[in-house]
C-alpha positions as MATLAB code, in Angstrom:
seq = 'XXXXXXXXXXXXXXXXXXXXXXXXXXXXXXXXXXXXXXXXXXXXXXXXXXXXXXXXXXXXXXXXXXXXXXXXXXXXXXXXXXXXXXX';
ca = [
     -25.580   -1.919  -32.897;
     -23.252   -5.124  -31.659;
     -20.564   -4.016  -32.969;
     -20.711   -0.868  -31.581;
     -21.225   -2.242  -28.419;
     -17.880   -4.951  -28.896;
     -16.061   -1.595  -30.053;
     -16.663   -0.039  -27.312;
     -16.118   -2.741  -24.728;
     -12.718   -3.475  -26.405;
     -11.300   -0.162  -26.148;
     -12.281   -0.008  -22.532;
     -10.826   -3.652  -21.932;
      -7.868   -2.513  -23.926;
      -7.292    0.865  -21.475;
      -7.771   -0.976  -18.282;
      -5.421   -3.746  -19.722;
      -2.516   -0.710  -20.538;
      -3.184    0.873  -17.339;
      -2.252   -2.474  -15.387;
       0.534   -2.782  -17.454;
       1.965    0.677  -16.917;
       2.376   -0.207  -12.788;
       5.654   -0.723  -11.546;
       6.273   -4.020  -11.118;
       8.441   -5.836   -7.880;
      11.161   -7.684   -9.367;
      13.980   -9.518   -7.689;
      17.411   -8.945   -7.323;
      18.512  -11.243   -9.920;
      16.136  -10.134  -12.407;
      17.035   -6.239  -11.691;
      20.520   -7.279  -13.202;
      18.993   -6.638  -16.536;
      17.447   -3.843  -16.052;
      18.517    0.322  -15.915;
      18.645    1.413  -12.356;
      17.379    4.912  -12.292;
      16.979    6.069   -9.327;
      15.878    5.217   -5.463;
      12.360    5.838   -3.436;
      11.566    6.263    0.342;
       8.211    6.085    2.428;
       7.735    6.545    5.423;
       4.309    6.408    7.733;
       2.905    3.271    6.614;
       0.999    0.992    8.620;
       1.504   -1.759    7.572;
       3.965   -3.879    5.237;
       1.576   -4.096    2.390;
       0.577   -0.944    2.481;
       4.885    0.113    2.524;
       4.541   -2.009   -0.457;
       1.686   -0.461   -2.390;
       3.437    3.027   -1.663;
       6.755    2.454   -2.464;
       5.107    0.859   -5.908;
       3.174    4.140   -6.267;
       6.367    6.227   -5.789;
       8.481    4.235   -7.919;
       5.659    4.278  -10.822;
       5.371    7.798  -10.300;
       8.799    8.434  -10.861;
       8.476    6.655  -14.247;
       9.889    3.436  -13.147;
       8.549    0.126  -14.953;
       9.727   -2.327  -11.214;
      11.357   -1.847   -8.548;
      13.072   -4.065   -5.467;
      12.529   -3.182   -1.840;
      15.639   -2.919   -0.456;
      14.963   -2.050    3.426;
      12.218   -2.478    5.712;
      11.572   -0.758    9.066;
       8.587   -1.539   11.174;
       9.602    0.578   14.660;
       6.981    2.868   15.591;
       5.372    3.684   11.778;
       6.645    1.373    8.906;
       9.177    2.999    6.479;
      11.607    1.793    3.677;
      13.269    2.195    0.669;
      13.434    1.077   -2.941;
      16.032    0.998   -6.088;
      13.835    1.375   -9.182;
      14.249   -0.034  -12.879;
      13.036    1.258  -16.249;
];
């Protein structure tokens, strides 16, 4: 019965841990020199700079990007920006 309970509680551990891995990660500019640029991502609405962040991280992990690097920030009115991402 234990080691159907450490089975289990592995595989779960072991999905959770893949899922955090699968995120798009920030990276900086130096470290995106070794990495394929594929593409660019935009938000806009955002009310805050973290929460920019967490989108633009959702957008470029949607787009099957493994990081990305924010490359503008605007915070008149609603907060928008952009971001080159990296596979």
């Amino acid at each position: 019965m234990k080691t159907i309970k450490y089975t289990a509680a592995a595989l779960v551990l072991s999905v959770v841990s893949f899922g955090a891995l699968a995120a798009a990660q920030p990276v900086t500019s130096i470290e995106a020199h070794n990495l394929q640029r594929i593409g660019s991502v935009a938000v806009s609405g955002a009310a805050t700079l973290d929460s920019l962040e967490a989108k633009l991280a959702a957008k470029a992990e949607a787009a099957g990007a493994s990081s990305y690097t924010i490359t503008s920030a605007d915070t008149e009115d609603k907060v928008s920006g952009t971001a080159v991402i990296y596979k």
